[in-house]
N, C-alpha and C positions, 0 to 999 in steps of 0.2 A: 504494500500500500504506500499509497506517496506521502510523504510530509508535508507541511506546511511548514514554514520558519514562524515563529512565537514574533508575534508585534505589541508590543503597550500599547497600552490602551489609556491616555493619560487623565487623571480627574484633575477637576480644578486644584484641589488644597498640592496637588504636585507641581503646579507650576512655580516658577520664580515669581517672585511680590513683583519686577516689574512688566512681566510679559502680560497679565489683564488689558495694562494699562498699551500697552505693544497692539492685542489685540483690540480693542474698541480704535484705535488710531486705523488700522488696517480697515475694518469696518467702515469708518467714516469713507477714507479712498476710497472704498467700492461703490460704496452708497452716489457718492458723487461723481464717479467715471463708472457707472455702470456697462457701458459697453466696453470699453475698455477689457472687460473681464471676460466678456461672452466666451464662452469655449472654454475658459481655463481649464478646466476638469474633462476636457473631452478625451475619452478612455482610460478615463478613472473610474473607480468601484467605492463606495460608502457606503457604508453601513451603519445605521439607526436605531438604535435600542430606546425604549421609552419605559419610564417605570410604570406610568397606567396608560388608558389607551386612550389620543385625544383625535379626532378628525381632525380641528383645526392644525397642532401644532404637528402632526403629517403631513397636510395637506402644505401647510407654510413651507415646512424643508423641503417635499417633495417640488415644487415650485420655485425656491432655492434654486435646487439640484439642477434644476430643466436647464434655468438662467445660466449656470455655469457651463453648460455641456454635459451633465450626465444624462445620459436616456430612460 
């Protein structure tokens, strides 16, 4: 059977105190050159885990996702 190599899986409390702050910054850039970004993720794979089940905040990433280039 084939392997998979082990990937982390990172939670917030493991990042560095200034990478949040890293992250919303990079957010903002996208938010404001959104095409810019179109495609980034095109033949990229993500995966979604949710601790209850929401339509909305599926439907949000999955629309995200699209935005990016995922299928």
């Amino acid at each position: 059977a084939a392997t998979t190599a082990a990937r982390n899986v990172p939670a917030v409390a493991d990042l560095a105190a200034e990478r949040p702050a890293g992250l919303r910054e990079l957010a903002a850039r996208m938010k404001d050159g959104r095409l810019a970004w179109r495609d980034s993720l095109r033949g990229a794979t993500v995966a979604l885990i949710f601790e209850k089940p929401s339509t909305r905040t599926r439907a949000s990433f999955a629309a995200a996702a699209a935005q990016l280039g995922l299928a």
